[in-house]
N, C-alpha and C positions, 0 to 999 in steps of 0.2 A: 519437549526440549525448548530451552531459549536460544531462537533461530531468527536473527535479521533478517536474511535473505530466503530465499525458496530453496535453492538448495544446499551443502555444505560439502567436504574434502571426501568424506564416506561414499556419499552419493557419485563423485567425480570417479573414485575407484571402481567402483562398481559398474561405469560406465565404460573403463578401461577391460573390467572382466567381460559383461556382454558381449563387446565386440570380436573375445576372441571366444565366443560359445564357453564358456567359463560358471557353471554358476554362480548366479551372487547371493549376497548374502544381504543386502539392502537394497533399492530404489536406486536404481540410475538416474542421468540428469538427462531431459529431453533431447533438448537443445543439441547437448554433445553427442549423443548418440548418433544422431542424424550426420555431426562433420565429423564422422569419426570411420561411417561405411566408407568403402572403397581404396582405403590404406591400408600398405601392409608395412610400413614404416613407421611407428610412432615413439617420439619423445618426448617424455615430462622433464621441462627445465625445472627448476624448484631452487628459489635463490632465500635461503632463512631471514626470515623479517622483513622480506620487502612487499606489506603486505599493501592495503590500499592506498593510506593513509601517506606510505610513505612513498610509494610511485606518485602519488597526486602531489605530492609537497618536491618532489628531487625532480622528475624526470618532464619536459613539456610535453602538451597536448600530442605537438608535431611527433614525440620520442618515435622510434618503432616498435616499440612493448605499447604502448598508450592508441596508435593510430592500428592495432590488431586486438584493440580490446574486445571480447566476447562476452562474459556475463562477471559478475559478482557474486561470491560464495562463501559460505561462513568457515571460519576454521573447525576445530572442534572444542569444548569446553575440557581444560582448561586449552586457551589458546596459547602452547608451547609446542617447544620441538619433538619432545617426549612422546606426546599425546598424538598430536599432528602429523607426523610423520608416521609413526606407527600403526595411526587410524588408516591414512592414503597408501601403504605397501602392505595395510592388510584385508583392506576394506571393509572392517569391521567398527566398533565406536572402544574408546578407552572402555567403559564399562566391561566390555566385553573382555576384551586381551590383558588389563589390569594394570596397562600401561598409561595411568592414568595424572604422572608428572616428572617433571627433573628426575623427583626421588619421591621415595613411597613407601611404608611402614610394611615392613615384615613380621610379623607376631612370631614366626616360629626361631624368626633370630636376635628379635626385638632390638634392629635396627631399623635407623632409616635409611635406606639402599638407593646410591644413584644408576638408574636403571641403565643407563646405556655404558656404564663404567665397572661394574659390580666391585662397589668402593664404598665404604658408608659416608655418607654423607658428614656427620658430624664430627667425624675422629678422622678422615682417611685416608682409613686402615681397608686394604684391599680384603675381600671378603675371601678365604681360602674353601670354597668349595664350591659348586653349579646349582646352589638351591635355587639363587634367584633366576638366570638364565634359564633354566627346567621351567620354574612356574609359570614364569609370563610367556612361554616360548608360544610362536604361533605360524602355522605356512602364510607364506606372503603370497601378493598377488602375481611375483615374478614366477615363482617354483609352479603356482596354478598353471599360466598361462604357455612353458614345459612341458608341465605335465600333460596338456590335454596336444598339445603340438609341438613339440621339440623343433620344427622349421622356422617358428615365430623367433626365435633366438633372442628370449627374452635375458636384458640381464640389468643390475645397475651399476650404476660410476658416481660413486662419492667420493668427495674431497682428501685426498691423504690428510690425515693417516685413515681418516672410516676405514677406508681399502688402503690397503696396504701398495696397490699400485692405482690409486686414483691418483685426480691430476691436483697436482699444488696451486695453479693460478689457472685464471680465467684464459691465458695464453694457451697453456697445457689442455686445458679445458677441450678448445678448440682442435686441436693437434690430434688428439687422442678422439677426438666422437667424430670426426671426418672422416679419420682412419675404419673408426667400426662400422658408421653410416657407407661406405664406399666399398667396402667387402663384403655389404648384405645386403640381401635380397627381399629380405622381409627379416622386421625387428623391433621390440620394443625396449625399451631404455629409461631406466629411472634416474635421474642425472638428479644431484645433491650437491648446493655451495654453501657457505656455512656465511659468504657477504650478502647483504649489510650487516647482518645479526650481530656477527663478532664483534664490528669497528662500534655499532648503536651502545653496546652493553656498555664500551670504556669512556663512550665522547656523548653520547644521546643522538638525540633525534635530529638536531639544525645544525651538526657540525660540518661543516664545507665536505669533509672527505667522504660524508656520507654523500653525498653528490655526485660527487667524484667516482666513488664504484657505483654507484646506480648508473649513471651514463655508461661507464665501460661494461657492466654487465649488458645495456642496451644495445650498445655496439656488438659485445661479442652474439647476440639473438639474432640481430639482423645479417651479422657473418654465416652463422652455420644456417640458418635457414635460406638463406640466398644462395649459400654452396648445396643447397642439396633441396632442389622444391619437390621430391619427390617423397620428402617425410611432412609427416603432418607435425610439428613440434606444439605443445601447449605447456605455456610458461605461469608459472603461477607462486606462490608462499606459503608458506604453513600459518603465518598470522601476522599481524603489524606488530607494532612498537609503539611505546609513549617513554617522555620522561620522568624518572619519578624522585621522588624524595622519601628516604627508608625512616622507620619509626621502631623503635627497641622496645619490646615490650617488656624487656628487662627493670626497665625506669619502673614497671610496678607489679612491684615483689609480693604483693596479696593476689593480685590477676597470676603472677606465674606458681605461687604454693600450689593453685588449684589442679594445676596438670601434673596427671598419673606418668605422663612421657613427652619427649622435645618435641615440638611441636614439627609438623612434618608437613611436602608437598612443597607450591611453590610460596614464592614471597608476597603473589600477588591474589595467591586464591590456596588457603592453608588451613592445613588440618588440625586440628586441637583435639587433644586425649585428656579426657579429664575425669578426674576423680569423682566417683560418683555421686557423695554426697554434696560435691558441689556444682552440679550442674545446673539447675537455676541459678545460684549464686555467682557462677560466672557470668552466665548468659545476661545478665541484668547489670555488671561491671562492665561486662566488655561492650556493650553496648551503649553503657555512659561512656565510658575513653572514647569508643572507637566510630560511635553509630554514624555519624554524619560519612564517615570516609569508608566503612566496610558496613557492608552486609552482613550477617550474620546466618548461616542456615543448619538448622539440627541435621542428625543424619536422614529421618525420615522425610525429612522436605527434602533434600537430592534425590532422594528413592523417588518420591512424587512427583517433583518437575523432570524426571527426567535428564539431568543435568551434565552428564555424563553420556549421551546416547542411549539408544535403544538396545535391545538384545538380551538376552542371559548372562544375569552379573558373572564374569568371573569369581571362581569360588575363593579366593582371597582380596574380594573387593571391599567386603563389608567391612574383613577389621585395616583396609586403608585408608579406609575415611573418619576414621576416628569418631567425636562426637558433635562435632562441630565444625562447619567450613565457613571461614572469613573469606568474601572477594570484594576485593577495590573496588569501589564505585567511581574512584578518583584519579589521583598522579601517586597514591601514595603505597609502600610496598610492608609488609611487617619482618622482623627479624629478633629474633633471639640472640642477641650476641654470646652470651654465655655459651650457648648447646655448640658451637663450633670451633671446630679448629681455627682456619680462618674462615674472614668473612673478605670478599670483594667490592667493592662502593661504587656498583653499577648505577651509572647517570642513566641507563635505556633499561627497560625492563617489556615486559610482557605479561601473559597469563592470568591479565584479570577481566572485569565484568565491563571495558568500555568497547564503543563501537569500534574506535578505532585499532583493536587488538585483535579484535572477532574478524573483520573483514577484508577479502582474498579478493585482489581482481585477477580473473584470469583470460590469458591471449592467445588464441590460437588458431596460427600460421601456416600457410597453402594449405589451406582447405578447402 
């Protein structure tokens, strides 16, 4: 696998299973293992896209997220929500669970299906049936750690609408995990905000207001863990953000004749289905257009590196990665205009090959 740091989001779960005698299914992390005995209280803050790059750019040294920093950790490749979150609430790698972006090609519906919406992507038209939901479905780390102790009262709290009665603002936020934290006795909690990520997607990375929630999410950490030091709280992201600038690969109509289907996954790390007489032939164009700004990888070189995690591929992996995966090397994101309905002209993006997308600092508090 390409791994920054030592360890990454899989390994942090897995460290959340050990400690409730749970087994795992990868490599825990040391470190945490050790602040993690002797609580029977714990909660994962998890704030989308506030990964290293942009705590170190918004929040100071002095912050109290920054002055509880613990280690650095990788997200998982691709580094999105999709992927990322699905890897830490299951403790397993994309590869495995098939949750492997935004959206992801279905062969038996020959769509590309937005996984957390079951909506195709490129028409969306609501998918009228559970094929997708069925395929990728997977027990998560909350139902494990239930099942082995129904006392541990595990549960999670995401952002309305995720839940249907999670909390709308960082206010409610508060309101509401006070209430849960103060009625138990022992508990774990997978707490889910959807800031900075949301406001990065429309304004980028250096817009004041991204400042702005990163302090009041600062605030609101140092609130609930000062209301209650008898939980261990560990706050952390699913991956950073950069700014990008999008590229239509449309502008060249002999590069897109070659694909068999829309091109699929994310914008910054995307699948290509290509027709097979023309698979050199592409690979040799797309590489003059694109080389300097993407990577290029066949499907056997993912298999190889690794690139996806470890584990047994999920058995609808291989035809979602299509023949080819392009990842940013740079600021820059790919798109088809044509294959969509609409398109969105996000100035923040994610999900590609730089450091600062890959890397998670994580902080955790009375310990």
């Amino acid at each position: 696998m390409r791994r920054i740091s030592k360890y990454d989001l899989v390994n942090l779960s897995n460290s959340i299973l050990k400690h409730y005698d749970v087994p795992t299914f990868h490599n825990s992390i040391a470190e945490l293992d050790e602040m993690l005995k002797g609580h029977k209280k714990i909660v994962i803050l998890l704030f989308d896209g506030m990964g290293k790059n942009i705590i170190e750019k918004h929040l100071k040294e002095t912050s109290f997220i920054r002055r509880n920093f613990s280690l650095t950790i990788d997200s998982t490749f691709p580094p999105t929500t999709a992927a990322a979150t699905t890897a830490l609430l299951s403790g397993r790698y994309p590869i495995e669970t098939g949750w492997v972006a935004w959206d992801a090609y279905f062969k038996a519906l020959d769509r590309n299906v937005i996984l957390f919406k079951n909506v195709d992507y490129n028409t969306d038209e609501e998918i009228d049936n559970n094929y997708v939901s069925e395929a990728i479905k997977y027990q998560g780390i909350v139902d494990l750690i239930n099942e082995k102790d129904p006392e541990n009262n595990a549960s999670l709290m995401q952002k309305y609408p995720i839940c249907k009665d999670g909390p709308k603002t960082i206010r409610d936020s508060y309101k509401k995990l006070n209430k849960l934290l103060k009625t138990s006795e022992k508990c774990f909690v997978y707490y889910y905000f959807d800031s900075p990520d949301y406001e990065m997607h429309a304004n980028g990375i250096d817009c004041p207001l991204i400042k702005c929630k990163c302090k009041k999410i600062d605030r609101f950490v140092k609130k609930i863990s000062q209301a209650h030091k008898d939980t261990l709280f560990i706050t952390l992201a699913d991956h950073g953000h950069v700014n990008v600038t999008r590229l239509d690969i449309d502008r060249y109509p002999v590069l897109k004749r070659m694909l068999r289907n829309k091109v699929s996954g994310e914008k910054r790390s995307t699948q290509f289905f290509v027709k097979p007489e023309y698979l050199r032939a592409f690979k040799e164009m797309f590489l003059e257009i694109y080389g300097d700004k993407f990577e290029l990888l066949s499907k056997k070189e993912v298999y190889k590196e690794g690139l996806f995690g470890e584990g047994t591929p999920h058995p609808l992996f291989d035809d979602m990665m299509g023949d080819y995966l392009a990842i940013s090397k740079d600021k820059y994101s790919l798109i088809s205009n044509s294959d969509f309905y609409k398109t969105t002209p996000f100035k923040g993006e994610h999900a590609g090959g730089t450091v600062e997308e890959k890397l998670i600092n994580v902080s955790v508090i009375n310990k």
